[in-house]
C-alpha positions in Angstrom: 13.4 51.3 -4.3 11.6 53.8 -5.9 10.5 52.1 -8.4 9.3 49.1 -6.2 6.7 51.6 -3.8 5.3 52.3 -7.1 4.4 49.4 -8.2 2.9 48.6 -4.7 1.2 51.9 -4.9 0.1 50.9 -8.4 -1.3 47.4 -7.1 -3.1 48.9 -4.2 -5.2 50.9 -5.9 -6.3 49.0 -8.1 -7.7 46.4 -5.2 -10.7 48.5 -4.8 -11.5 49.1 -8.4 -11.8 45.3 -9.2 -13.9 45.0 -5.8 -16.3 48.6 -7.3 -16.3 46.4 -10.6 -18.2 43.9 -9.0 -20.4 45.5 -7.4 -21.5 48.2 -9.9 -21.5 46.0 -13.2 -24.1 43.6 -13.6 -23.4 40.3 -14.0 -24.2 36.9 -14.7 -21.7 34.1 -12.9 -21.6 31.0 -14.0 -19.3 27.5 -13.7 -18.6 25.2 -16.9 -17.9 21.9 -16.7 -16.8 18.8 -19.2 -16.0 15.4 -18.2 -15.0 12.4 -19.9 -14.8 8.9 -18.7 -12.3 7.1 -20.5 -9.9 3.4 -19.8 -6.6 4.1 -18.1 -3.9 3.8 -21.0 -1.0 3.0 -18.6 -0.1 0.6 -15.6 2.8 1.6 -13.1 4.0 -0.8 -10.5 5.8 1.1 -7.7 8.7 0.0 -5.8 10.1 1.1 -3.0 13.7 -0.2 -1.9 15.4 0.3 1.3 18.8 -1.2 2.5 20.6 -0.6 5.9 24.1 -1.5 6.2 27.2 0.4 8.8 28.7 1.7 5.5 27.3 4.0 3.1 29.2 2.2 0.2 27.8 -1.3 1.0 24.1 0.4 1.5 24.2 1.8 -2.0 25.7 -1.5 -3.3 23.0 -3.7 -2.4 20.4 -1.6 -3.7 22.1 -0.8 -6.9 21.9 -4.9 -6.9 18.4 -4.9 -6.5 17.4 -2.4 -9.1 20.1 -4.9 -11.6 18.3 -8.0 -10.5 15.0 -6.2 -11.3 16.3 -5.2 -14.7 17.8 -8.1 -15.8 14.6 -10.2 -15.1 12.3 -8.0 -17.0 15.0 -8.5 -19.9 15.2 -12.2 -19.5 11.5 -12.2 -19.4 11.2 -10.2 -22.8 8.4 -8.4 -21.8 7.5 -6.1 -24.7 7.3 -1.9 -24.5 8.2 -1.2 -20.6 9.8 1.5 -19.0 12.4 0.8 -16.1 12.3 4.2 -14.0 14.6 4.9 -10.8 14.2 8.2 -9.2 13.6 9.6 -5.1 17.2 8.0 -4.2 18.5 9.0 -1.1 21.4 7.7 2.1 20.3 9.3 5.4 22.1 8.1 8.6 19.8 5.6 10.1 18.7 6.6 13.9 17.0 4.5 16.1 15.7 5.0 19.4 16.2 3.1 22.6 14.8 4.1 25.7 14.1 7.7 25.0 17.7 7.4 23.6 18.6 8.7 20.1 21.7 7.1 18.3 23.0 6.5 15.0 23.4 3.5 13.6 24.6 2.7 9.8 23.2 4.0 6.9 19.9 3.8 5.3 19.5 3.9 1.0 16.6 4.1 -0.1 15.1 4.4 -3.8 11.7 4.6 -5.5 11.5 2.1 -9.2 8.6 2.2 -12.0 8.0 0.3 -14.5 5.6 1.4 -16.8 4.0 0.1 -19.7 0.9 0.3 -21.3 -2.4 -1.0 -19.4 -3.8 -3.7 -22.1 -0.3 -5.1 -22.3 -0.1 -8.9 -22.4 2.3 -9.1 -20.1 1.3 -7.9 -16.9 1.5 -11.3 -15.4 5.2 -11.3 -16.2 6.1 -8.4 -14.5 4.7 -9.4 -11.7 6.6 -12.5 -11.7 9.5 -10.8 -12.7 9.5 -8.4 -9.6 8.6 -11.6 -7.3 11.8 -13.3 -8.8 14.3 -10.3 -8.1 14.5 -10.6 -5.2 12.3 -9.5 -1.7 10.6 -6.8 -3.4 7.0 -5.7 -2.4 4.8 -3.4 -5.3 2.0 -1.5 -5.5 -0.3 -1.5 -9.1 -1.8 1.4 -10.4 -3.8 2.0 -13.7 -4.0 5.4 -14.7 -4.6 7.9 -17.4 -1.3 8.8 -19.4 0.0 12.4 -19.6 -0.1 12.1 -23.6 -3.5 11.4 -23.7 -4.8 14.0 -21.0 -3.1 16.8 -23.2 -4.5 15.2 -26.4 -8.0 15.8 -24.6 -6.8 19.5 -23.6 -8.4 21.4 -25.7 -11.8 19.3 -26.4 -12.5 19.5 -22.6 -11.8 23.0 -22.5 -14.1 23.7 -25.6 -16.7 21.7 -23.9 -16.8 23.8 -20.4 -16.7 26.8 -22.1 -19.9 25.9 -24.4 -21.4 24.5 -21.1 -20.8 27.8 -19.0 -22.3 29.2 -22.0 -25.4 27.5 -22.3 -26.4 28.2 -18.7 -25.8 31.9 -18.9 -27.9 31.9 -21.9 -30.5 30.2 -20.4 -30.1 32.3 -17.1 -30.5 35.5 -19.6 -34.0 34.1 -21.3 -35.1 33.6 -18.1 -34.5 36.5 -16.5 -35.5 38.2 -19.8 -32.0 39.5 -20.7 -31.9 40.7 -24.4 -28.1 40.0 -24.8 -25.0 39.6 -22.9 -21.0 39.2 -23.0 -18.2 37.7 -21.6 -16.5 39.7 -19.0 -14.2 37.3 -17.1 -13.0 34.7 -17.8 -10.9 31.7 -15.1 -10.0 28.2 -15.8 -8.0 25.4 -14.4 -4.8 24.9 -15.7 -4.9 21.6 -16.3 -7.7 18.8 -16.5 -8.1 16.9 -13.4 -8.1 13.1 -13.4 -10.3 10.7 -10.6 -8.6 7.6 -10.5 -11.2 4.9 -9.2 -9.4 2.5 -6.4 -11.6 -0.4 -7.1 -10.1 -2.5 -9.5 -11.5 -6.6 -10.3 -9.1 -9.6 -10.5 -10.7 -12.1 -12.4 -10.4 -15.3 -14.7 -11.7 -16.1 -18.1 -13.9 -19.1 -17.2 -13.4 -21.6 -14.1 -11.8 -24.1 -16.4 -8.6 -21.9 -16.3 -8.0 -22.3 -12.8 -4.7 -22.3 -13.1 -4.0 -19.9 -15.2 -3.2 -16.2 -14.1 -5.7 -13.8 -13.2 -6.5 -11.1 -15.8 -7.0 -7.1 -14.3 -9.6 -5.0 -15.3 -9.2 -1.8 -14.0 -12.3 0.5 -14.1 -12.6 3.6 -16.1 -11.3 6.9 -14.9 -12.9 10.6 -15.1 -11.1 13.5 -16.6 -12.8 17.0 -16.2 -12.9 20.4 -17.1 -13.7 23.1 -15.3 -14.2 27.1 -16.0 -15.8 30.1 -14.4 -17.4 33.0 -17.3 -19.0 36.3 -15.6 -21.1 37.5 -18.4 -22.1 41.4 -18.2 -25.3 43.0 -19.4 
C-alpha cells in the first residue's frame, strides 16, 4: 500500500511539470502525414448463419450442415487458393414476444463464415455460385487491403510522415526566421489506417458477352500515416 500512494504521489506531480513544459519551452507543433492509394489484395464474402430449432442439438446440427454443404461445394468447384473461416458461433435460447409477453421458445445457433481469397482471383464467380448452391445462404462482398501488405507498408508510411512533419516545421522555422530546431516529442498512431471505398462497379467485357458473368472491379483503397513532432528552439 505503501508502495502504491507513492507511485500516485509520484504521477501527480509530475502532471503539472509536463503542463509547465508546455508552456515555458518554445515550440513548434506540427502533424505528418503519408498516404498511399493502393488495389485491395483480398476479397471476403461474409456469411452469416442462423438456425432455430426446440433442441439445442438439432440447432447446432443443421448449421454444422450448412457450413459442410458450403465446404464441400467450394471443393467440388476446385476453386484455387481460398480460405474457409468459421468463427462468432454461439446457441442462445430464442425469446419471442407476444403481447407484451416474453417467452422462450427453442434454441437459436448462429455462426459467422469467410471465405477469403485473393481479389484478382479468377474465380470469384464460382464462389458465388458455390454459396448460392449450398443451400439458402445470403453474403455480403468485401474487397479490402490484406493485413500482410499493410505491415509490409509499415515502415515506408511511417518514414514518409515523419519526413512530412519535418518538412513543415522546417519551413515554419525559415519563416519565422528560426536558426535551428529539434525534436522534442514525438506521437504516432500505432497502426496505419485503411479507407475502404463502398462503391464498387459490376461490369462486362463487351456487350457481346451478355451472358457471361459479370467481372468486379473494386476501387482503390487509401492507407495513411499519421504523426505529431513538437520541435523546440
Amino acid at each position: 500500500m505503501k508502495n502504491y500512494l507513492t507511485i500516485l504521489f509520484a504521477l501527480l506531480l509530475a502532471i503539472p511539470v509536463f503542463a509547465q513544459d508546455n508552456m515555458t519551452v518554445p515550440l513548434i507543433e506540427v502533424e505528418g502525414f503519408s498516404e498511399r492509394k493502393i488495389a485491395p489484395d483480398e476479397a471476403s464474402f461474409q456469411i452469416n448463419l442462423e438456425e432455430k430449432a426446440m433442441k439445442v442439438t438439432d440447432a447446432v446440427s443443421v448449421l454444422n450442415k450448412k457450413t459442410q454443404m458450403l465446404s464441400d461445394a467450394l471443393k467440388k468447384a476446385k476453386i484455387k487458393d481460398f480460405k474457409l473461416i468459421a468463427d462468432n458461433y454461439s446457441v442462445d435460447v430464442n425469446r419471442i414476444y407476444r403481447s407484451g409477453v416474453q417467452r422462450d421458445s427453442g434454441y437459436v445457433a448462429r455462426q459467422s463464415l469467410r471465405v477469403v481469397t485473393n481479389s484478382k482471383n479468377e474465380d470469384l464467380q464460382k464462389i458465388v455460385e458455390s454459396i448460392q448452391g449450398a443451400g439458402d445462404m445470403s453474403f455480403t462482398l468485401n474487397f479490402q487491403v490484406s493485413e500482410a501488405t499493410q505491415k509490409s507498408l509499415e515502415d515506408i508510411l511511417l518514414t514518409e510522415a515523419l519526413q512530412n512533419a519535418e518538412s513543415r516545421a522546417l519551413l515554419i522555422a525559415k519563416t519565422l526566421g528560426i536558426k535551428t530546431i529539434k525534436v522534442h516529442r514525438v506521437s504516432l498512431e500505432s497502426q496505419p489506417v485503411t479507407y475502404a471505398y463502398s462503391k464498387m462497379e459490376m461490369m462486362r467485357t463487351s456487350a457481346d458477352t451478355a451472358g457471361a458473368p459479370p467481372l468486379l472491379n473494386p476501387d482503390d483503397q487509401s492507407i495513411h500515416k499519421r504523426v505529431y513532432l513538437k520541435y523546440t528552439y
